[in-house]
N, C-alpha and C positions, 0 to 999 in steps of 0.2 A: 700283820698280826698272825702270830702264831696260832690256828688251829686248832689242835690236842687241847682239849680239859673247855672248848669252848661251845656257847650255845647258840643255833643260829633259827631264824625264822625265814620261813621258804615260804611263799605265796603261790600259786599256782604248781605247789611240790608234786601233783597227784603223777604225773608224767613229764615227758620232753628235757627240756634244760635242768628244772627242778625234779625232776625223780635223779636223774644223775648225778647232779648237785650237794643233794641229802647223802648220795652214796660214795660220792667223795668227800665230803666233810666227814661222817662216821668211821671211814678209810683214815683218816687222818686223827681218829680220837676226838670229835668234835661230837654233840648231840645234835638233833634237830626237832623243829616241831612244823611240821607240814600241814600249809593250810590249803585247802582246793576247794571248789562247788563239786567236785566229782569225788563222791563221799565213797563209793565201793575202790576205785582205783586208788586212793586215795590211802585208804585202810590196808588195803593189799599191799600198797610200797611200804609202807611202815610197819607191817607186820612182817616183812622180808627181810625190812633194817635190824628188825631189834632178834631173827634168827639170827643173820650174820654179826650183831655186834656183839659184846661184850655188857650182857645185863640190855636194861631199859633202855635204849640209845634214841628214842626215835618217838611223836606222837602226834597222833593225826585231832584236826579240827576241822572240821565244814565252813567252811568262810567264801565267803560273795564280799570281795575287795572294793565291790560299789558302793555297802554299806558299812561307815567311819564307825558304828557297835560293835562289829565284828570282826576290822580290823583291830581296834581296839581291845577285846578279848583275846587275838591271836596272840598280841603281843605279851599281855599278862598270862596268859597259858605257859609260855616259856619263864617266866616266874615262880609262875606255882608250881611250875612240873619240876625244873632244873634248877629252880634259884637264881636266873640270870639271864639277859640279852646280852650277847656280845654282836650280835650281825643280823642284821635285816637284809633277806634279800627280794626287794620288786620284782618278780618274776613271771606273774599272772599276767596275760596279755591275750588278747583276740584281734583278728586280722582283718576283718570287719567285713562289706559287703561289697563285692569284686564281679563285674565293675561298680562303682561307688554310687554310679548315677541311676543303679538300679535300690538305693538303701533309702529308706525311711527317716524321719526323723528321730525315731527310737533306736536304730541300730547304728546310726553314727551319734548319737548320744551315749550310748554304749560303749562306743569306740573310744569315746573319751574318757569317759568314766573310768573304764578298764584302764587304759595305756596311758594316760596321764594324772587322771586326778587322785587315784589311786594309789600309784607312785608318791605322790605326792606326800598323800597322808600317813605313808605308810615311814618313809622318811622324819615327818615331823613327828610320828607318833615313836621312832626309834632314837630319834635325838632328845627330845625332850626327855625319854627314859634315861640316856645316855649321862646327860646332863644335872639332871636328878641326882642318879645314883652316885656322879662323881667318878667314873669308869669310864677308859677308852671305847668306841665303837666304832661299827664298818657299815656302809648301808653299802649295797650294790644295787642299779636299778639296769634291767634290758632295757636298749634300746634299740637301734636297727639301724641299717646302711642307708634306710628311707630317709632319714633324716638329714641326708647328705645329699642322698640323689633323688628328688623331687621326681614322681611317676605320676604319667596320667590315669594311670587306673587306681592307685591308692592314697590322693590327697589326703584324705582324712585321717586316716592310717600314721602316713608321713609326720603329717601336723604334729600328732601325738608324740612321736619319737624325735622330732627336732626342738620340742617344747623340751621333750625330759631331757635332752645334752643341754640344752640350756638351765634348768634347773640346777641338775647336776655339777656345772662350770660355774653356778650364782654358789655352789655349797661349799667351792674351796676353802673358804675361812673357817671353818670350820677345823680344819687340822691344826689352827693356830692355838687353838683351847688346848687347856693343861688341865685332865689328859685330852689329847687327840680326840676328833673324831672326823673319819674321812670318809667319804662321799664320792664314787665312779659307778662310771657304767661300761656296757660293754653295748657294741653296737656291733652284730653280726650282720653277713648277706642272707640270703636263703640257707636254709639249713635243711636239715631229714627230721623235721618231727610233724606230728600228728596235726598240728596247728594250719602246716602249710600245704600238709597234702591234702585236706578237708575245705581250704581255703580258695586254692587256685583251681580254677574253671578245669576239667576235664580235655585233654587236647592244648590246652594253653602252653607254649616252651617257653617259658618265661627262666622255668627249672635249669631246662637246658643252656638257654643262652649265657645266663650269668654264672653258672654252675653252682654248686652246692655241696654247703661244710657237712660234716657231723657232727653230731651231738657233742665229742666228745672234745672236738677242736674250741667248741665255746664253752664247754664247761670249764674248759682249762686257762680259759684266760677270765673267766669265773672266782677262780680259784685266786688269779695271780692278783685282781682287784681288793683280795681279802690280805692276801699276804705280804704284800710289794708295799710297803708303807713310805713309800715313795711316791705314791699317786693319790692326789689329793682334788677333785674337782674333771678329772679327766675322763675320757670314755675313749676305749680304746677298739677301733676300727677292724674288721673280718673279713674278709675278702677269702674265695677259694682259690688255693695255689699262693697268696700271696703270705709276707709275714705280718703279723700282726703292727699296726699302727697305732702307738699311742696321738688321739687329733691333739693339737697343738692349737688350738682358734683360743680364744681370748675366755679369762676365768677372772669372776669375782675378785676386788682387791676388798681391803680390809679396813669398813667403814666404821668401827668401834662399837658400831651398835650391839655386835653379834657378841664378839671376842670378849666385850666386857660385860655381858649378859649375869644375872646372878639368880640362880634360884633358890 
């Protein structure tokens, strides 16, 4: 999907993957409407976008991705604002409580909420628009290398991101609709944002041993998820030093339920 003249919804935009995200999509001619719980940082990215862009490019909303009202406004915000959904991107995510065996039942409910069910809804609530309107869409959802490599200090965490590649691989049929609508993720290792420096224990080299992307390395295959209309159900692998991996494990085949769907 071409970019330029289109409209995307960022989740967790206030910083990280998604402040960056917003600002290569607006790079590209694209609008955005940025949602976060972090209402000051939140406003400051967006009123940054819409100096550097051309006119109104850019709009902030306060949304907690745990509750299905407020994702549900995120999404008609880009409506009202822009006239259009072309792209949802799942991006809001927390790392939860490290070691895990020190977390509560509220804070790995959290975890869930956040990094999977969220995702979730946020997807159906961009499809259904998708499907509606009669218009090609993109969902991109994060996911993480956890999901591959099982750690003992972050099962909970893991769960969440192995659940969403599988999601994500259940939504291949989805490109089979006329028009399209495709569905990937992107699964990085550790990275340099604020999530993970706030997350891992003080002293912990966890950093160290596996090494560590930049921002700028997962936005970019961010990007390639929206644009590569060749990837459909897939989540594509990060590793530092290495090159990118589209995973290859098994997707969704095409039960008629979906494809013949009519609303």
């Amino acid at each position: 999907m071409q970019i330029s003249g289109k409209v995307a919804v960022i989740t967790g935009g206030a910083r990280g993957f998604g402040q960056r995200l917003a600002e290569a999509i607006v790079e590209r001619g694209g609008r955005v409407v940025v949602g976060d719980v972090l209402a000051a940082e939140g406003a400051q990215a967006v009123q940054t976008l819409n100096a550097q862009g051309a006119g109104r490019v850019a709009v902030f909303q306060k949304c907690d991705v745990t509750r299905a009202a407020e994702l549900e406004a995120l999404v008609a915000r880009a409506v009202s604002e822009f006239g259009a959904l072309d792209i949802m991107v799942n991006n809001a995510g927390v790392g939860g409580t490290v070691p895990w065996t020190d977390a509560d039942h509220t804070s790995a409910a959290r975890t869930i909420s956040v990094n999977l069910v969220a995702p979730v809804e946020g997807t159906r609530l961009a499809v259904h628009h998708f499907m509606q309107a009669g218009r090609p869409g993109c969902v991109v959802n994060i996911a993480s290398m956890m999901a591959f490599f099982p750690t003992d200090y972050g099962p909970v965490y893991g769960a969440t991101k192995s659940g969403l590649v599988n999601f994500t691989a259940a939504c291949a049929t989805l490109a089979r609709l006329s028009p399209p609508i495709r569905v990937n993720a992107v699964a990085p290792n550790f990275a340099d944002t604020a999530m993970i420096r706030e997350t891992v224990p003080e002293g912990y080299n966890v950093l160290g041993m596996a090494g560590i992307l930049t921002v700028d390395e997962v936005v970019a295959q961010m990007i390639r998820c929206i644009e590569d209309e060749t990837l459909a159900g897939d989540t594509i692998k990060l590793l530092p030093g290495r090159a990118p991996l589209v995973h290859s494990g098994r997707k969704a085949v095409d039960s008629g339920i979906i494809t013949a769907a009519k609303l």
